[in-house]
C-alpha positions as CSV (number, residue, x, y, z in Angstrom):
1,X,39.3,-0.9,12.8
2,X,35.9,-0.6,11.0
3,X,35.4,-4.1,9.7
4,X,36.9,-7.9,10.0
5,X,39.8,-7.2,7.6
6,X,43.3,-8.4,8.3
7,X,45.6,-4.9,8.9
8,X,48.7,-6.9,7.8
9,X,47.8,-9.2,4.8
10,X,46.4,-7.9,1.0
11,X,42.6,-7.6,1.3
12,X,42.6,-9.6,-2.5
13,X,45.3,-11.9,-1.9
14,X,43.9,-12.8,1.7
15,X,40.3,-13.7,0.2
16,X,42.3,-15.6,-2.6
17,X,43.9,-17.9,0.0
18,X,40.3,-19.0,1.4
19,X,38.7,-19.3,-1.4
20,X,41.1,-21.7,-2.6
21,X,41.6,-23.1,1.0
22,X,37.7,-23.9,0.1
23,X,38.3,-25.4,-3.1
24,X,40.7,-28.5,-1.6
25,X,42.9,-29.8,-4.8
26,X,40.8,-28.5,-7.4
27,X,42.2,-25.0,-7.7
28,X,45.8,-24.1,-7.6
29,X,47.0,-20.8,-5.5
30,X,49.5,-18.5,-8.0
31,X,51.5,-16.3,-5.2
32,X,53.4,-14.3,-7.8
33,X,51.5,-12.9,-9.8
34,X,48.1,-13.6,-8.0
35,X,45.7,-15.7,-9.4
36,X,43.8,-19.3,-9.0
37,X,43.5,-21.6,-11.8
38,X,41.6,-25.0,-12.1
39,X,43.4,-28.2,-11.5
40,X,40.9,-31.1,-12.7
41,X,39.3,-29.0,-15.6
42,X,37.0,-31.4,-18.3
43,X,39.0,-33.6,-20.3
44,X,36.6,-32.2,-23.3
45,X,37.0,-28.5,-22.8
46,X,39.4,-27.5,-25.5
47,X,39.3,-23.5,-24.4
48,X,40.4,-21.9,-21.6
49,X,38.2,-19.4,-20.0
50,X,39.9,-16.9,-17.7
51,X,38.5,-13.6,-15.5
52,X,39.1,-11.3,-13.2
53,X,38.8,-7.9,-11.8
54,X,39.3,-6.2,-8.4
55,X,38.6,-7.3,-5.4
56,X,35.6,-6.7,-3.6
57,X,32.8,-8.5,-5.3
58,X,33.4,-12.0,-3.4
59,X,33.2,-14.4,-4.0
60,X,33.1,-13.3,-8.3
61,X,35.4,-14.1,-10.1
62,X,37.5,-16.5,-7.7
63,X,34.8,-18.8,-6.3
64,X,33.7,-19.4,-10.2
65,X,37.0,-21.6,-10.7
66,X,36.4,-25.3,-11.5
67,X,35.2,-27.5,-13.4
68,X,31.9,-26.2,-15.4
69,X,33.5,-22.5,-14.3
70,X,36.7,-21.0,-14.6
71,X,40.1,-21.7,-15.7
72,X,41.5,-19.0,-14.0
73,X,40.5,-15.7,-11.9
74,X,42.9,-12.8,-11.6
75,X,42.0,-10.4,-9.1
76,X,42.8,-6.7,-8.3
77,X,42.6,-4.7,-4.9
78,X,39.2,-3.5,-3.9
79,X,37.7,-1.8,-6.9
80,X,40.8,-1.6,-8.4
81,X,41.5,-4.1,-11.7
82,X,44.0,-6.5,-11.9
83,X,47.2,-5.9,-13.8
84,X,48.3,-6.9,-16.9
85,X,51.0,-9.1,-16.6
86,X,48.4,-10.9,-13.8
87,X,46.3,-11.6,-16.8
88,X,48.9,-12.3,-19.0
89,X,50.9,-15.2,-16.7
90,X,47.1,-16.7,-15.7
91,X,46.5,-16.8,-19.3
92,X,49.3,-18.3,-20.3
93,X,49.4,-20.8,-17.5
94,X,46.3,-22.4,-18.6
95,X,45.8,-21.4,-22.1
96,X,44.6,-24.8,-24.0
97,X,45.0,-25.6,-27.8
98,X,42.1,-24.0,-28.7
99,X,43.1,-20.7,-27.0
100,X,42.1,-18.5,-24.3
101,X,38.5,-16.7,-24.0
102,X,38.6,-13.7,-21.7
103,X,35.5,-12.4,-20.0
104,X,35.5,-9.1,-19.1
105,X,33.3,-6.7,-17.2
106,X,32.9,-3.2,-19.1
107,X,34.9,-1.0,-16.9
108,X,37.9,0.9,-18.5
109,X,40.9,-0.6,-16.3
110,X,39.9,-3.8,-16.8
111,X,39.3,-3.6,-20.7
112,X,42.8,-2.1,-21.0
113,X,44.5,-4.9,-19.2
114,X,42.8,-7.6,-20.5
115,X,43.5,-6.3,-23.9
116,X,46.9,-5.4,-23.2
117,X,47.3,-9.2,-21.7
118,X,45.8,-10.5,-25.4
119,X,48.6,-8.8,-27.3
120,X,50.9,-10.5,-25.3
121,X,49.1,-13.6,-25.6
122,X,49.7,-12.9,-29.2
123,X,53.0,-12.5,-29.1
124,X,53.3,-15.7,-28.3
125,X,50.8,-17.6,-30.6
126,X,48.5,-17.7,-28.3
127,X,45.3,-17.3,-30.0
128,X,42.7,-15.2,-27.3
129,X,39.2,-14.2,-27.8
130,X,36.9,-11.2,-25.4
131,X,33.2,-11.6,-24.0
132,X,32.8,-8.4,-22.9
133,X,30.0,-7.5,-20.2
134,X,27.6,-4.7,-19.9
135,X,24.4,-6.0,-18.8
136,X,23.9,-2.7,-16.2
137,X,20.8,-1.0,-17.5
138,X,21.2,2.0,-14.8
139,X,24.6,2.7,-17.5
140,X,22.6,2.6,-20.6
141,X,24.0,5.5,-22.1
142,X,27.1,7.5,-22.7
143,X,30.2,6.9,-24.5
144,X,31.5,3.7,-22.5
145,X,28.2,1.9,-22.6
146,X,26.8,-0.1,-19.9
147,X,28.8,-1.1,-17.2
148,X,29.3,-4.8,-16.5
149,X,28.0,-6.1,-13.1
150,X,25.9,-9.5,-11.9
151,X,24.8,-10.9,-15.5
152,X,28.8,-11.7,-15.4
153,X,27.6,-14.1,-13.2
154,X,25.5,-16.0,-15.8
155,X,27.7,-15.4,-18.5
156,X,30.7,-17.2,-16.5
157,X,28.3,-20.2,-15.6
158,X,26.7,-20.4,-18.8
159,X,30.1,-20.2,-20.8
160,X,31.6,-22.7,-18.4
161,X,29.3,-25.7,-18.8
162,X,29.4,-24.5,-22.8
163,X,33.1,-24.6,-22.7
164,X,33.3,-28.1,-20.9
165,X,31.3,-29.9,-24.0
166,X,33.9,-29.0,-26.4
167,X,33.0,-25.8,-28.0
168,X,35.3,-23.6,-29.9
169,X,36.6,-20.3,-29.5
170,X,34.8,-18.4,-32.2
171,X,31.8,-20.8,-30.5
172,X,31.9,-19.6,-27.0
173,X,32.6,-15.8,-28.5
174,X,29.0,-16.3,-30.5
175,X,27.4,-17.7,-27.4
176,X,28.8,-15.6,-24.9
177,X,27.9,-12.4,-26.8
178,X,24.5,-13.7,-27.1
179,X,24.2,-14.2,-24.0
180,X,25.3,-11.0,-23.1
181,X,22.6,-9.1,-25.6
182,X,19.9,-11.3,-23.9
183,X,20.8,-10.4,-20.4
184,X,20.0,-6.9,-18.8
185,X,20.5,-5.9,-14.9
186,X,19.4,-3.3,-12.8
187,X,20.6,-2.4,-9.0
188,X,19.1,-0.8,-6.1
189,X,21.0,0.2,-2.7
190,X,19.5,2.0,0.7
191,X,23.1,2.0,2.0
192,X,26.9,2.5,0.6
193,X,29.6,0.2,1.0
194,X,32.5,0.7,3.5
195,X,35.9,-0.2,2.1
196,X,38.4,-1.4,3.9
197,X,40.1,1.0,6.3
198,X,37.3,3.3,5.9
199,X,35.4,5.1,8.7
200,X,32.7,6.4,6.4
201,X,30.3,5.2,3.9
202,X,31.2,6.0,0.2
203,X,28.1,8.0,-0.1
204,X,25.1,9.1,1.9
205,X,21.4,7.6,1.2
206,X,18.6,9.2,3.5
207,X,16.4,7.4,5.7
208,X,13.7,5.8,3.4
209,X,15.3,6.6,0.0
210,X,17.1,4.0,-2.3
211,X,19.7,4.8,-5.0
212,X,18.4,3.5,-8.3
213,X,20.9,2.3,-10.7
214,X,23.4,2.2,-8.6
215,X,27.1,1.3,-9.4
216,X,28.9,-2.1,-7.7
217,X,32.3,0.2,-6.9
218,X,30.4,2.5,-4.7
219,X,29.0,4.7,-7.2
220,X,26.0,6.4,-6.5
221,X,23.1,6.2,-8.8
222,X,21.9,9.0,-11.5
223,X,18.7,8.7,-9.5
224,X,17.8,9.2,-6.1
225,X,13.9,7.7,-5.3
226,X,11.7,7.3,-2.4
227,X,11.8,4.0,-1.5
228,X,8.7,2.2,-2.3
229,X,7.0,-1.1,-0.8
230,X,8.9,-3.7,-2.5
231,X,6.3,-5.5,-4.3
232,X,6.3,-2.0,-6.4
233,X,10.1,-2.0,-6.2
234,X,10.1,-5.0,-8.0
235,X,7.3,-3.9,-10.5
236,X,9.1,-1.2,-11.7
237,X,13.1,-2.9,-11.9
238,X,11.1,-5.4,-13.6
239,X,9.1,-3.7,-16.3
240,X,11.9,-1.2,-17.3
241,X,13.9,-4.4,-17.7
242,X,11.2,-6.0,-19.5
243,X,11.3,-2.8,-21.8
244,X,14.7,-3.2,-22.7
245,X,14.6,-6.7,-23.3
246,X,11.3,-6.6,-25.5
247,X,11.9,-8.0,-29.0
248,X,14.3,-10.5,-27.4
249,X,11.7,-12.0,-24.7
250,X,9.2,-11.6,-27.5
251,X,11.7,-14.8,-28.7
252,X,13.0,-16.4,-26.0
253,X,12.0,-19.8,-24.7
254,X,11.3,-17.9,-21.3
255,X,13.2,-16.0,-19.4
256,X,15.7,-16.7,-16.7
257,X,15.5,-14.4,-13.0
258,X,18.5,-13.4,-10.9
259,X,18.9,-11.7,-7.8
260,X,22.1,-10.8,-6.5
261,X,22.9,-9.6,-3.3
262,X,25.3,-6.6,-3.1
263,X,26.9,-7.8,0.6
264,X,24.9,-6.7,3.1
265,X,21.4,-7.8,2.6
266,X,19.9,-10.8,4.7
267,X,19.4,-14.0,2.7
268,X,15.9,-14.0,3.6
269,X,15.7,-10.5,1.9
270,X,16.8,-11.5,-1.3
271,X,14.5,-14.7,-1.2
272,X,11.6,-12.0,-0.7
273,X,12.8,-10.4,-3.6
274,X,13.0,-13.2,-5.6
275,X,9.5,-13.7,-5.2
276,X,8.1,-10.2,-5.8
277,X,10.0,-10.0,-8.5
278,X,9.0,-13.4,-10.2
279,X,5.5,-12.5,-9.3
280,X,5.7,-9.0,-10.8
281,X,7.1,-11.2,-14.2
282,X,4.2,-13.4,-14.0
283,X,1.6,-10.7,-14.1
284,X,3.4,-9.7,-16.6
285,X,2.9,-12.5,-18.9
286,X,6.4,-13.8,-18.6
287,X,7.6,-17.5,-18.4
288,X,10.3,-17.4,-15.9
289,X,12.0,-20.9,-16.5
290,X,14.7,-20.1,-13.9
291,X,14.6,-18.3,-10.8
292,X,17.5,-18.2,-8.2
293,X,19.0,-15.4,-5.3
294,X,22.5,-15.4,-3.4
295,X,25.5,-12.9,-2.8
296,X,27.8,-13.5,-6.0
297,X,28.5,-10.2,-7.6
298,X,28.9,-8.1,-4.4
299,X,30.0,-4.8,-3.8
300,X,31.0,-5.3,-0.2
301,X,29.1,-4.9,2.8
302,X,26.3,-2.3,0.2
303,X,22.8,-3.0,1.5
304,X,21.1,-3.3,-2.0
305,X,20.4,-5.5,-4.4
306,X,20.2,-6.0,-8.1
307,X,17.9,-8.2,-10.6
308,X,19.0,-9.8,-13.6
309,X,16.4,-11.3,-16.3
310,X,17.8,-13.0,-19.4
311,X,15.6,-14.0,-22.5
312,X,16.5,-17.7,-23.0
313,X,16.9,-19.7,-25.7
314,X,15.9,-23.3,-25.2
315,X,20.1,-24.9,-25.6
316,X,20.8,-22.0,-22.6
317,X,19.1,-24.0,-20.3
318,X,21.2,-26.9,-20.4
319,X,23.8,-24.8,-19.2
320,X,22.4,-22.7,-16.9
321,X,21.2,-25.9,-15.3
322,X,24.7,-28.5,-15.3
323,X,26.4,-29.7,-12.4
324,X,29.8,-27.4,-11.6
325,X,32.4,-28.2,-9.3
326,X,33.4,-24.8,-8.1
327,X,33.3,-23.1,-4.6
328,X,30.3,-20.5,-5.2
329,X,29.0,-20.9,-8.9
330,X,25.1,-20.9,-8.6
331,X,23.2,-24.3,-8.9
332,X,20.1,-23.2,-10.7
333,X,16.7,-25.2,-11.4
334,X,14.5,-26.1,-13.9
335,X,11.1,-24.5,-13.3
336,X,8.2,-27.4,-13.0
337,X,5.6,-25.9,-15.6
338,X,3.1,-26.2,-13.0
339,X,5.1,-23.8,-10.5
340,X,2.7,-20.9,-8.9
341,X,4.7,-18.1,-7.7
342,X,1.6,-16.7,-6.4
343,X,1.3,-19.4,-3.4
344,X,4.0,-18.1,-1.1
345,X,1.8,-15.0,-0.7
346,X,-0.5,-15.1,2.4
347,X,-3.7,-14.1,2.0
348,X,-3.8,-11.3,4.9
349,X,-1.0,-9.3,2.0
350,X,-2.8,-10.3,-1.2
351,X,-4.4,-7.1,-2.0
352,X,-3.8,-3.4,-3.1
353,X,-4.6,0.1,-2.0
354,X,-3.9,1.0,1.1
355,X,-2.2,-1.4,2.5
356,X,-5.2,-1.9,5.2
357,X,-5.9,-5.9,5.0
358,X,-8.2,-8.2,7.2
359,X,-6.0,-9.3,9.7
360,X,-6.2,-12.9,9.0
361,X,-6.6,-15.2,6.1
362,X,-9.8,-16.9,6.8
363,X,-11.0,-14.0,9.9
364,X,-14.2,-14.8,11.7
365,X,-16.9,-12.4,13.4
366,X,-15.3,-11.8,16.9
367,X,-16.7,-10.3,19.5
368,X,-15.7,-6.9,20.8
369,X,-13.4,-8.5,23.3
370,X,-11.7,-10.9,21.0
371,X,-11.4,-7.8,18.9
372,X,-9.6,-5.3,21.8
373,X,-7.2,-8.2,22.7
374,X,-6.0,-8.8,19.3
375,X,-5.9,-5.2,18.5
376,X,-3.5,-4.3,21.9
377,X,-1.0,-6.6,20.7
378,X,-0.9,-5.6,17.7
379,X,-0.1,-1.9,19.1
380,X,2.6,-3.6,21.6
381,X,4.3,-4.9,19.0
382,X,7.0,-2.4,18.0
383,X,7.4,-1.5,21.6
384,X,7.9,-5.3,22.8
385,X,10.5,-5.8,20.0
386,X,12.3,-2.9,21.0
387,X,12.3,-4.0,24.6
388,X,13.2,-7.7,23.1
389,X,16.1,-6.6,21.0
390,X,18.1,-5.5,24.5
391,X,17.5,-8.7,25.4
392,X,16.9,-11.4,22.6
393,X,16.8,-11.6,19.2
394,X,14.0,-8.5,18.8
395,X,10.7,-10.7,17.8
396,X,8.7,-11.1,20.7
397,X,6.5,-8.4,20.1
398,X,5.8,-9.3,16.2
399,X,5.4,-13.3,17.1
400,X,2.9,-12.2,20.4
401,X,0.9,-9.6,17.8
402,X,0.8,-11.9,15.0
403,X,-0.3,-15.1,17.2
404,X,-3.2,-12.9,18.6
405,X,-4.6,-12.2,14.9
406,X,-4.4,-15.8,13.9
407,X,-7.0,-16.5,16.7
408,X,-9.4,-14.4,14.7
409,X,-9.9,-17.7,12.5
410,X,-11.0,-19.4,15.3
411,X,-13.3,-17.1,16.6
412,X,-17.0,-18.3,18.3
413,X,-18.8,-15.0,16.8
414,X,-20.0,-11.7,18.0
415,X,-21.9,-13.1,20.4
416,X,-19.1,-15.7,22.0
417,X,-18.5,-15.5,25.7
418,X,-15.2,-15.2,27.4
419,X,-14.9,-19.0,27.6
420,X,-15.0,-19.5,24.1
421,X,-12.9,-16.3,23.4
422,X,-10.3,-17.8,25.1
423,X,-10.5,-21.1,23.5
424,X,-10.1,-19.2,20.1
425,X,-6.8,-17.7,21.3
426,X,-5.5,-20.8,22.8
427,X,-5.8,-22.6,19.3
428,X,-4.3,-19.5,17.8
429,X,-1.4,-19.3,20.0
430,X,-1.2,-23.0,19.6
431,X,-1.8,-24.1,16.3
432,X,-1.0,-21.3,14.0
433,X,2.3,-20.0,16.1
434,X,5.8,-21.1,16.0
435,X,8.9,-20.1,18.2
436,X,9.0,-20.9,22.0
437,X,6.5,-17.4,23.2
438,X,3.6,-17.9,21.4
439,X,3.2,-22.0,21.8
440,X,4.0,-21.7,25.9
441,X,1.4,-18.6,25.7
442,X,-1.2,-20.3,24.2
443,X,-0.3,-23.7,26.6
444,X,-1.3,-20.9,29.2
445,X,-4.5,-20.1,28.2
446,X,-6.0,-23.4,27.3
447,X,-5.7,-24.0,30.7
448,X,-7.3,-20.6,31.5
449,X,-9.7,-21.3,29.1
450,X,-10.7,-24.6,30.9
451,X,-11.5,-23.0,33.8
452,X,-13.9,-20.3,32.5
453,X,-15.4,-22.9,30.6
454,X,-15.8,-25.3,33.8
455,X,-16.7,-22.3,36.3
456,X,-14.0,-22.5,38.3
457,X,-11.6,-19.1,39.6
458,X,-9.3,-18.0,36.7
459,X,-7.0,-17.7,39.2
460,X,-7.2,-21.8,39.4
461,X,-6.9,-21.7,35.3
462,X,-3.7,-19.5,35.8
463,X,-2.2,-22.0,38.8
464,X,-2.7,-24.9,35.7
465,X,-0.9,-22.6,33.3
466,X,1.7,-22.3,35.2
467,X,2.0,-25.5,35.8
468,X,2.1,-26.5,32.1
469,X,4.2,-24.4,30.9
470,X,6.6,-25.3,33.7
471,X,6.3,-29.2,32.5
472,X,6.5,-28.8,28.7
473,X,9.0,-25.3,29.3
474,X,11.1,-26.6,31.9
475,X,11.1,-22.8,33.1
476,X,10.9,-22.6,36.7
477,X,10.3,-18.9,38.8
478,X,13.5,-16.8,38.6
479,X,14.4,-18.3,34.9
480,X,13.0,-14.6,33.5
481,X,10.2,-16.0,31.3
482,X,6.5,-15.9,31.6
483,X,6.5,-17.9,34.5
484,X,7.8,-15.5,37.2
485,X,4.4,-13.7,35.6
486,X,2.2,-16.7,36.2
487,X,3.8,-17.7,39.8
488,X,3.1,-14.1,40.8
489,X,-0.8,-14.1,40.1
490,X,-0.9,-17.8,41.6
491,X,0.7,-16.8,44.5
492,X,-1.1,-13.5,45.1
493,X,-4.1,-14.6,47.4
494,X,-6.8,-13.3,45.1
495,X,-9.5,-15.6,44.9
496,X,-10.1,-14.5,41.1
497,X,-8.1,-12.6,38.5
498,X,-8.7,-9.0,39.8
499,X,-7.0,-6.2,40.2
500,X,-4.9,-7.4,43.3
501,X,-3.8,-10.2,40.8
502,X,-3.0,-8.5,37.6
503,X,-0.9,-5.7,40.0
504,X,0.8,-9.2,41.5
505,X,1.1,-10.5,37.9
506,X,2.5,-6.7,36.9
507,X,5.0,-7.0,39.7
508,X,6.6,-10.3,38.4
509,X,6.7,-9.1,35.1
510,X,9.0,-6.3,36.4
511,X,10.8,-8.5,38.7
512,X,12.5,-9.7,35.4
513,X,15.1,-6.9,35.3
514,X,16.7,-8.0,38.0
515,X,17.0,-11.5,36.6
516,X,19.9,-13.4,34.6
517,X,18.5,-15.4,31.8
518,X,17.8,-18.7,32.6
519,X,15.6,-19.5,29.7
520,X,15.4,-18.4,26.4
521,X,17.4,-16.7,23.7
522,X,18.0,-14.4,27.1
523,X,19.9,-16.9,28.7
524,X,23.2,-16.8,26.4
525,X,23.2,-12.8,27.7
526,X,23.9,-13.7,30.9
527,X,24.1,-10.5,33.9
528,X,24.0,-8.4,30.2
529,X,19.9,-8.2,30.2
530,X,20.2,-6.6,33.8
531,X,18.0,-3.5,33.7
532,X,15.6,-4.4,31.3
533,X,12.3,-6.5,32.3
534,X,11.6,-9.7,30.0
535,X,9.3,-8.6,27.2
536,X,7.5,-11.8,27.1
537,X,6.3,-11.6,31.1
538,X,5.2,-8.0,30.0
539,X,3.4,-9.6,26.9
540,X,1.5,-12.2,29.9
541,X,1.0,-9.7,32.1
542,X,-1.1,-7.4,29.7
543,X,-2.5,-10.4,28.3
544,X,-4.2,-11.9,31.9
545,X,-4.9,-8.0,32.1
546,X,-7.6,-7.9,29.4
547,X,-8.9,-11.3,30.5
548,X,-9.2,-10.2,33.6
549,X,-11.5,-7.0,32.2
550,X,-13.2,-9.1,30.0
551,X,-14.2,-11.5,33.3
552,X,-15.8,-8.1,34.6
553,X,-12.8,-6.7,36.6
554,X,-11.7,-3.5,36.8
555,X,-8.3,-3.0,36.4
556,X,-8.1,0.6,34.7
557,X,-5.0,1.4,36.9
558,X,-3.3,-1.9,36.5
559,X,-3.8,-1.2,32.2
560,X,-2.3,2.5,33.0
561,X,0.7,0.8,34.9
562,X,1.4,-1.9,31.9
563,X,1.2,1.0,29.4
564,X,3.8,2.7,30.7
565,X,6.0,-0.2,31.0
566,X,5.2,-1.0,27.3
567,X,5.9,2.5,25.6
């Protein structure tokens, strides 16, 4: 077994029986045939709306059931469309006096059955109207047009608040057509799908290429590209969606942004997309008036992603925007008019070429010192994440480097001496860092920083440090944490930090990998983190290595020792 699918249940029907687990009374659960339908729909709607197609893309079309959604969903097995007769007896079931408006997604099985459902329907005198969808710009040719994949989404949301203040049939058709001619999508994987049962991916995608216009049913894409950063990722989707979308954005009342995960993207992926992409439309000259991310047209587990823009008109928006009572419909926004996009971008990624920034929004004239300290973290990084991965959650390393440049904004000055150095990275550490690592570190060094300031041994300002971090950390020696780092130097007998202290302060830090978690994200890994030495001891143990050079020691063999232990 690949995957977290029941072996003994229908992978459709299964989902189907959460999702209206999820719903409580408001949808009902059709065994045979399968299907949901609403139970409380609006007392105004006068049409039924009803979709479906194969399983797969949770939680579309199910979790769109409800008031201000759905009447009904009707779903195949994975990738596969649902029958007619499934269509047909959901159809029927809640078909309303002004009829039945099917919504269908522009693949061939499911155009067949849903028109082989509206004969029946009309067999019956059961009047039945079709939206059909085909928003997929990476389909725009060929004899079956554009395939239909997230704008369904918006068309399902948009038709369901239309349909619950009263509209007609031949109403809804008009609008959802419209809607569908104003709406254009584009999708982007790095990695197929996995269906159920499956040991292998449905395609291959190389290392650091994307497929581009690729398919929601595991289809690869026409075109295979290098994948780019992805603020020029989103430049591209958006201006050859723009392109397509010209003369009706040349119209609109602003345009509406959608991205929509394909399964296997983190959330915080798709809110990064979200942004590049509504920046790339606001360089652009577009008035994005909406703007929301989530997982509701998926294709699985596929890591990728696809954006959908729609050219507004102004009555849209009232329905975009109206309260739903559905399991996973979007809850989109209104835009303020004063909304900058461009503020979420730090300033240390605001600019072009190659990449190379100033390290920190705000950087100060540091001295050569300040300078090697924050540049060794920085080339730690990668290596302390690695180490942190076996052992936590994989960040140490990028919170440690990224803590160190935020103390250039605090530094003294070319000229500043070590005492003031190390004030800079205490208030970097401490201010401008959040987590548990880069708040204890910089506890440590104020402390260290008080004693070079006052004159007294560093060794003294590292016997304080590990005192405070003990009282605000509760971490005690043996807890695998900084501290078994800071206990070794104090305890070491060196009357300042030299080299008999940093090798001390070495040793504790490889002590570590014979330690359970006590502490930490370590802790809940018990005897598992056995073996490997606690990447945030190694991150204080180079770190009172290069103050220790910077106070005049030399400690060239102790700096070869942590090098290899961080490589």
């Amino acid at each position: 077994m690949s995957a977290f699918y029941s072996e003994s249940a229908s992978p459709s029907f299964y989902a189907l029986t959460a999702i209206a687990a999820a719903a409580g009374d408001s949808i009902a659960l059709s065994r045979d045939p399968h299907f949901v339908s609403a139970t409380k729909p609006a007392p105004e709607r006068t049409v039924a709306l009803v979709s479906g197609g194969g399983a797969g893309h949770e939680p579309m079309h199910a979790g769109f059931v409800g008031r201000g959604g759905l009447d009904a969903a009707v779903p195949g097995e994975v990738f596969t469309s649902p029958h007619s007769r499934q269509i047909f007896e959901a159809s029927r079931a809640v078909a309303k006096d002004g009829g039945v408006l099917h919504i269908v997604k522009n693949y061939t099985g499911d155009c067949i059955n849903f028109n082989i459902a509206a004969e029946r329907l009309s067999a019956e005198g059961i009047e039945s109207a079709q939206v059909l969808v085909n928003d997929d710009l990476g389909t725009d040719s060929g004899a079956v047009g554009r395939r239909g994949i997230a704008g369904t989404t918006l068309v399902e949301k948009i038709l369901g608040a239309a349909a619950d203040s009263g509209l007609s049939l031949a109403e809804l058709k008009e609008l959802g057509d419209a809607v569908v001619a104003a709406t254009r999508s584009l999708s982007v994987a790095r990695r197929a799908h996995t269906s159920p049962g499956a040991d292998q991916l449905a395609f291959d995608v190389n290392a650091g290429e994307l497929e581009y216009g690729v398919g929601i049913h595991g289809e690869s894409a026409k075109e295979t590209i290098e994948q780019p950063t992805l603020e020029k990722l989103a430049q591209r989707m958006v201006s050859e969606l723009r392109e397509a979308l010209a003369e009706k954005l040349e119209a609109s009342a602003g345009a509406l942004l959608f991205v929509n995960g394909l399964g296997g993207l983190a959330p915080l992926e798709l809110l990064h997309i979200q942004t590049a992409a509504h920046e790339a439309l606001a360089d652009a000259g577009v008035n994005v008036r909406v703007a929301f991310s989530g997982n509701y047209t998926t294709a699985l587990d596929m890591a990728g992603f696809s954006l959908t823009l729609t050219a507004l008109n102004e009555e849209w928006l009232e329905y975009v925007c109206a309260p739903h009572d559905t399991v996973a419909l979007p809850s989109p926004r209104l835009l303020p008019d004063d909304f900058d996009v461009h503020a979420g971008r730090e300033a240390e990624n605001a600019g072009e070429g190659d990449g190379e920034h100033e390290a920190s929004a705000g950087a100060k004239q540091a001295s050569d010192w300040l300078s090697t300290f924050v540049e060794t973290f920085e080339s730690s990084r990668a290596t302390l994440d690695e180490i942190d991965q076996k052992a936590g959650d994989g960040d140490v390393g990028t919170n440690l480097a990224n803590a160190a440049k935020a103390t250039l904004a605090h530094a003294s000055g070319a000229d500043a001496d070590l005492a003031a150095d190390l004030n800079s990275i205490a208030e970097g550490f401490l201010n401008d860092t959040g987590g548990s690592s880069g708040p204890l570190f910089g506890l440590a060094f104020q402390e260290i920083a008080a004693a070079a300031k006052n004159g007294t041994s560093l060794v003294e300002g590292v016997k304080e440090a590990r005192a405070a971090v003990t009282r605000v950390g509760g971490a005690e020696p043996g807890d695998r944490t900084i501290v078994d780092v800071l206990e070794a130097v104090a305890g070491s007998g060196a009357e300042d930090l030299d080299a008999a202290a940093i090798a001390a302060g070495i040793d504790g830090a490889e002590s570590t990998k014979d330690m359970s978690g006590g502490r930490g994200r370590s802790s809940y890994l018990g005897d598992r983190v056995l073996g490997t030495p606690d990447p945030g001891a190694l991150g204080m143990a180079l770190a009172l290595a290069l103050i220790a050079e910077g106070a005049g020691a030399n400690v060239e063999a102790e700096r070869e020792r942590l090098a290899a232990l961080i490589s």
